[in-house]
N, C-alpha and C positions, 0 to 999 in steps of 0.2 A: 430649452431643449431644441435641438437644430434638427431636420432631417437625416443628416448622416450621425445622428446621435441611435437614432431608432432606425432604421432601415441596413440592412444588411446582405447582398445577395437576393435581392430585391422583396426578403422577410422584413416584415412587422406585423405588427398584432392588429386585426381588421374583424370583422362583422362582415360574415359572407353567409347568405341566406339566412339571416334573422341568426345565423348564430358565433359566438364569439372564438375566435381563433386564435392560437398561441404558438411563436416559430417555437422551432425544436430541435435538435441534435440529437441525436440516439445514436450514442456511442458505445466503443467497446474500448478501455482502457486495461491491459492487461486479462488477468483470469474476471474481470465484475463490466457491468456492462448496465449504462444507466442512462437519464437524459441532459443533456445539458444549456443550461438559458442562461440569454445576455440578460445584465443586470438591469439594466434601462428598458426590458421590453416588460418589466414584473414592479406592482406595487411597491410601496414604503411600506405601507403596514402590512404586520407579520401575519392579521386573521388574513387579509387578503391574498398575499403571498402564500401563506400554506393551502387557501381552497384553492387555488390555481395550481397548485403543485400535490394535491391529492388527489383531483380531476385528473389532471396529465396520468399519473399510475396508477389510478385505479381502486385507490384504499378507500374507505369508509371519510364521507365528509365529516362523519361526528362519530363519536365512539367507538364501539367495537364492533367485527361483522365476522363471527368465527367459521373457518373453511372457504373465506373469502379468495377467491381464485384470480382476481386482476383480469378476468375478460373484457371488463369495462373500459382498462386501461394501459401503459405502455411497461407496468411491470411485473416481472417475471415467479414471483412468488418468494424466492430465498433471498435471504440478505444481499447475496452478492451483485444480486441485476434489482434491487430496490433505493436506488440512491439519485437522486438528483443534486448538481453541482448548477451552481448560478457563478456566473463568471462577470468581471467587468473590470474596467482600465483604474491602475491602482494609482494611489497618491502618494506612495510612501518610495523614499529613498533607494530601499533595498530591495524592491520588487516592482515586475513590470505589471501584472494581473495579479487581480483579488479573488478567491476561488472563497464559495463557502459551500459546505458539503449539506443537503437534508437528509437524514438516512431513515428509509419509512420501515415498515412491517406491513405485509399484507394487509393481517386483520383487525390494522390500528389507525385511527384515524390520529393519536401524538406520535409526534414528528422528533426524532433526536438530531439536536444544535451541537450535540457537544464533539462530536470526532469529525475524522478526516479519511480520507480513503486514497490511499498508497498505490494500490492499482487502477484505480479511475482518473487520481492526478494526473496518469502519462499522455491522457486525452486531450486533455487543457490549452497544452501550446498548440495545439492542430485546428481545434476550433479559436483561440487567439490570430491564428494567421487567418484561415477561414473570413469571420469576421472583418478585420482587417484593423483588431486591438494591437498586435503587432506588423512591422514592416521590413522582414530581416534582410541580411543581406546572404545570397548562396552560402554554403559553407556551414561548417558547425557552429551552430547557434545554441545560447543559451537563455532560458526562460528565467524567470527570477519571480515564482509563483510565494502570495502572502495565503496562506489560508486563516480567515479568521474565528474558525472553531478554536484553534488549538493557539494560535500566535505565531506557528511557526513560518519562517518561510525553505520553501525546497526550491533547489536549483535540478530546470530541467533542460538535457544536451539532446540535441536532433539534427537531420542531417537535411538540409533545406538544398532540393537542386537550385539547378539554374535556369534562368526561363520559365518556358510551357515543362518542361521537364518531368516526369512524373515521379513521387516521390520513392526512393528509393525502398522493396517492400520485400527483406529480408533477414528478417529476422525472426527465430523461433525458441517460445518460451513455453517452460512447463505449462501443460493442461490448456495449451491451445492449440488446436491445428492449423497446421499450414503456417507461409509467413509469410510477414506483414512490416508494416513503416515502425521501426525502432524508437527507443525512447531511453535515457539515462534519468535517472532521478538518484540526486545525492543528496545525501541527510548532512547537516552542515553539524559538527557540534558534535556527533552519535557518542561520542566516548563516555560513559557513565551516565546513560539514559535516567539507570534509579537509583547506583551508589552511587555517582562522582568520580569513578574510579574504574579502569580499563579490566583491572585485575582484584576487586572491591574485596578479598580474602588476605589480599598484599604478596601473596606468592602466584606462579606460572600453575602450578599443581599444588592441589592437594590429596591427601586421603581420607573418602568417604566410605565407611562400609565396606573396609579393605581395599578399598580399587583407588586406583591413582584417577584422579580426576581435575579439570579444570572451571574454573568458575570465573565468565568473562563476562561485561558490561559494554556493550556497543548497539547501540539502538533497543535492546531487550537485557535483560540480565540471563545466562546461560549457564550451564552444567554438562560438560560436555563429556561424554564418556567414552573408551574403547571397544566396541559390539564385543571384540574377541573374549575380553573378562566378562562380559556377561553371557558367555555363550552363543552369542548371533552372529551375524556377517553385516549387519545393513542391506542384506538382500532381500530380505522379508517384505512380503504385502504387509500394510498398516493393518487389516485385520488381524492376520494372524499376530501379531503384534501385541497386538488390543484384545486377544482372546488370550494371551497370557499368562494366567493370573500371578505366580510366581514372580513374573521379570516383572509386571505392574507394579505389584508387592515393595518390590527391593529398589526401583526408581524411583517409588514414593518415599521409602526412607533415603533416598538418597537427596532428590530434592528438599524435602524439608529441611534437613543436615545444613545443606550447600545456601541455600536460604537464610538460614540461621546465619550462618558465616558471613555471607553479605549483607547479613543489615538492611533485608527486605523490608519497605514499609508499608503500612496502609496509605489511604491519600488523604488522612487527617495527619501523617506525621508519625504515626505510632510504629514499633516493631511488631512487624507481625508473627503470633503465636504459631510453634508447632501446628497445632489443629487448624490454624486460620491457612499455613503453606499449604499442610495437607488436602484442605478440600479446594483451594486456589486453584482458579481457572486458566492464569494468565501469566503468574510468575512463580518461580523461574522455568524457564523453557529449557528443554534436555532435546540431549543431541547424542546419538550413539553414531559411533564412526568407522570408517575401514578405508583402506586402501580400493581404489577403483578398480572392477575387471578390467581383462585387457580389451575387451568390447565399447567401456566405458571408455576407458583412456583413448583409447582410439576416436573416440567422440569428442575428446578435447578434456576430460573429465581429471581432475585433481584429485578426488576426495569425494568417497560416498556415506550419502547420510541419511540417517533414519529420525524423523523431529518429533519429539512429542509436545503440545500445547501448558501445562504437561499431563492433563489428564488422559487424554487421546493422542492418536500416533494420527500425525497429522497424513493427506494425501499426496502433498507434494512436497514441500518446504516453504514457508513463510518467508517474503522478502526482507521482514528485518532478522529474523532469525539467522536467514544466508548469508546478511550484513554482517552478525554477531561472527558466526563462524569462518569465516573470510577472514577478518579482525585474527582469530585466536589462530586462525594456519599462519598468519605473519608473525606472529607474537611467539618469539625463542622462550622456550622450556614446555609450552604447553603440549597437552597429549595429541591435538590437532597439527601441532608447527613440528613435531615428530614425525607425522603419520604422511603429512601432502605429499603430492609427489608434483615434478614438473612449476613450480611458483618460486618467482626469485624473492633473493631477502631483502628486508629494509634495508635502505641505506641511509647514509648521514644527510642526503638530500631527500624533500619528498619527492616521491614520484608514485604515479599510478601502478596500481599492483592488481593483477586480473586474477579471480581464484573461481573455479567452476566445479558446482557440486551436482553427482551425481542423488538422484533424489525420484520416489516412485512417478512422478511424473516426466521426469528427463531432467534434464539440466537448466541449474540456475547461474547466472553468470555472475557475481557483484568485481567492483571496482573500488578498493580501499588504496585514500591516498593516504600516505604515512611515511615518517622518517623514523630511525634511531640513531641517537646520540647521548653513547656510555649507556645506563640502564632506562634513560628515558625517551617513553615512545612515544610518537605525534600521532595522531590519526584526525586530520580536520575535516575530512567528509569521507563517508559511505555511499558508494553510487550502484543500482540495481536496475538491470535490461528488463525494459515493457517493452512490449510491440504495442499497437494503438489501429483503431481504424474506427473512418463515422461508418454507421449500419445505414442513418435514412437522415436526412433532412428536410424538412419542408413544414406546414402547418398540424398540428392535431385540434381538432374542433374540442371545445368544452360543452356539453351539453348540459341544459339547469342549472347556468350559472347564478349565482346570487343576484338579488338586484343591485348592491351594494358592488359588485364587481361590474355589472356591467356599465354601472355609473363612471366607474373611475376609466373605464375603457373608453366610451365616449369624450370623459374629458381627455382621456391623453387621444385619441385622435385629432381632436381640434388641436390642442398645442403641438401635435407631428406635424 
């Protein structure tokens, strides 16, 4: 271990009046907002890495602490601001940094390994330059981030001045104010996230429950509807939405349907049952649609959407869902590639295609690059605008650290 292995911006982890200190990033990535640690300043072992990373937010060192509030610590109580990402310089071919995401609960002291987070990603290359994991050159630059919850890796585009320059801070996404340093993140692959297949029914439309409807696979598997045949506009709050109970009624049998038809599976493999669609949390996603006001359009806006999870009417739009529906306004025959207004068509070459959805939060941008040629569609990545900004950097003290951590802290000061 070198010095500039550990020290960064003149952070590392020190023992400042009897007590142990841990550098820190507290960022805002999109709509979630968490903290983020160089890999080299954090344990090997995993008890020790988690008590250092339930100290930092706040959670229960052991068990459970119900109505636990995070005073203690740097997070926020909901999921969305309860996430710590550990960052460090990658080995592998196809990526420049290794991200691993911990995603906590308040009133939990188990930590979940297994996911990734899509809006906290767009953080990453800013604290990589920060650091100084990366050394880009001005200009659009691209990150080549591996995360190793999931395997995947995403590519992220940013716009790096030149010089002292400051970074250019304008850009605005749903359900943040104001704006801020921009971020592209493209999903490599997105086309048949869970069938295999762009269009997993084998047609542009089908008919579910009388209504023409479309059922597309790009980052999420979708059900995409016309608001007008169900009586709505897409203008509706998510509540009123969600108070419903009739339109809920008839998008549940519509989802199950559209389900069935795609060859929706469990994650052992299995098709899942009617009753299993129906109570599903996750898939498939619905989307009722409409042509944008002339308010919207005026905003830049394509195409307005109302999203369901699909049990709930979501508050803004999900950025892979925005992915999926981008995907289907390019895609000839579908009820969405009908309805866009203002987005040009595939052509036999790929090229980036910009589709912007009006949604109760404002406007989602995505960037699907894709060709067609005769009935065959290409789509190799799905790319979705974050803004990004650090909140604080500097030390957070751990107080009551174990002995067992503060062992291993001493020793790594001696080898710093």
């Amino acid at each position: 271990m070198t010095t500039s292995d550990v020290h960064f911006l003149g952070l590392t982890p020190r023992v400042l009046h009897g007590v142990l200190e841990i550098p820190v990033f507290h960022m805002r990535g999109g709509t979630s907002t968490g903290i983020v640690l160089y890999d080299k300043h954090l344990p090997t072992a995993l008890d020790l890495r988690e008590e250092v990373i339930r100290r930092i937010m706040g959670v229960p060192v052991t068990g459970e602490a119900s109505g636990n509030r995070q005073i203690t610590g740097l997070g926020r109580g909901i999921p969305q601001s309860n996430k710590v990402f550990i960052v460090g310089a990658s080995s592998r071919d196809d990526a420049d940094i290794d991200s691993t995401l911990a995603q906590l609960a308040a009133d939990k002291s188990a930590i979940d390994w297994s996911v990734n987070c899509g809006n906290m990603s767009s953080a990453l290359p800013t604290f990589a330059y920060e650091i100084g994991l990366i050394d880009p050159e001005p200009g659009v630059h691209r990150v080549r981030i591996f995360n190793t919850n999931t395997g995947v890796v995403v590519h992220a585009l940013t716009e790096i001045p030149a010089g002292d320059a400051a970074q250019a801070a304008d850009t605005e996404i749903p359900g943040v104010m104001g704006q801020w340093p921009g971020v592209q993140l493209a999903l490599l692959e997105p086309v048949g996230a869970k069938t295999g297949a762009l269009l997993p029914t084998g047609a542009a439309a089908d008919t579910i429950d009388g209504l023409e409807v479309s059922c597309v696979d790009l980052a999420v598997p979708m059900v995409i509807i016309r608001a007008a045949d169900l009586g709505c506009d897409a203008s509706e709050a998510p509540d009123a939405l969600d108070s419903d109970g009739a339109l809920k009624e008839r998008l549940q049998r519509i989802w199950v349907e559209a389900g069935t038809r795609m060859g929706l599976k469990d994650k052992d493999g299995a098709l899942l049952s009617e009753a299993a669609l129906a109570a599903s949390e996750t898939v498939p996603k619905v989307c009722i649609i409409a042509p944008p006001s002339a308010e919207e359009a005026g905003r830049g806006a394509n195409i307005r959407v109302r999203y369901f999870t699909p049990q709930a009417c979501h508050k803004s739009l999900a950025v892979t869902g925005g992915a999926c529906l981008a995907a289907a306004c390019l895609t000839p025959g579908t009820v969405a590639h009908e309805m866009v207004d203002g987005v040009g068509a595939l052509g036999a070459e790929e090229a980036d295609h910009i589709v912007r959805m009006a949604n109760p939060a404002g406007l989602l941008k995505a960037t699907i690059r894709g060709a067609i040629k005769g009935d065959v569609i290409t789509m190799p990545s799905a790319a979705y605008e974050r803004s990004t900004q650090i909140l604080l950097r500097g030390h957070t003290p751990l107080y009551n650290a174990s002995s067992a951590l503060l062992d291993y802290y001493r020793t790594f000061a001696k080898a710093a």
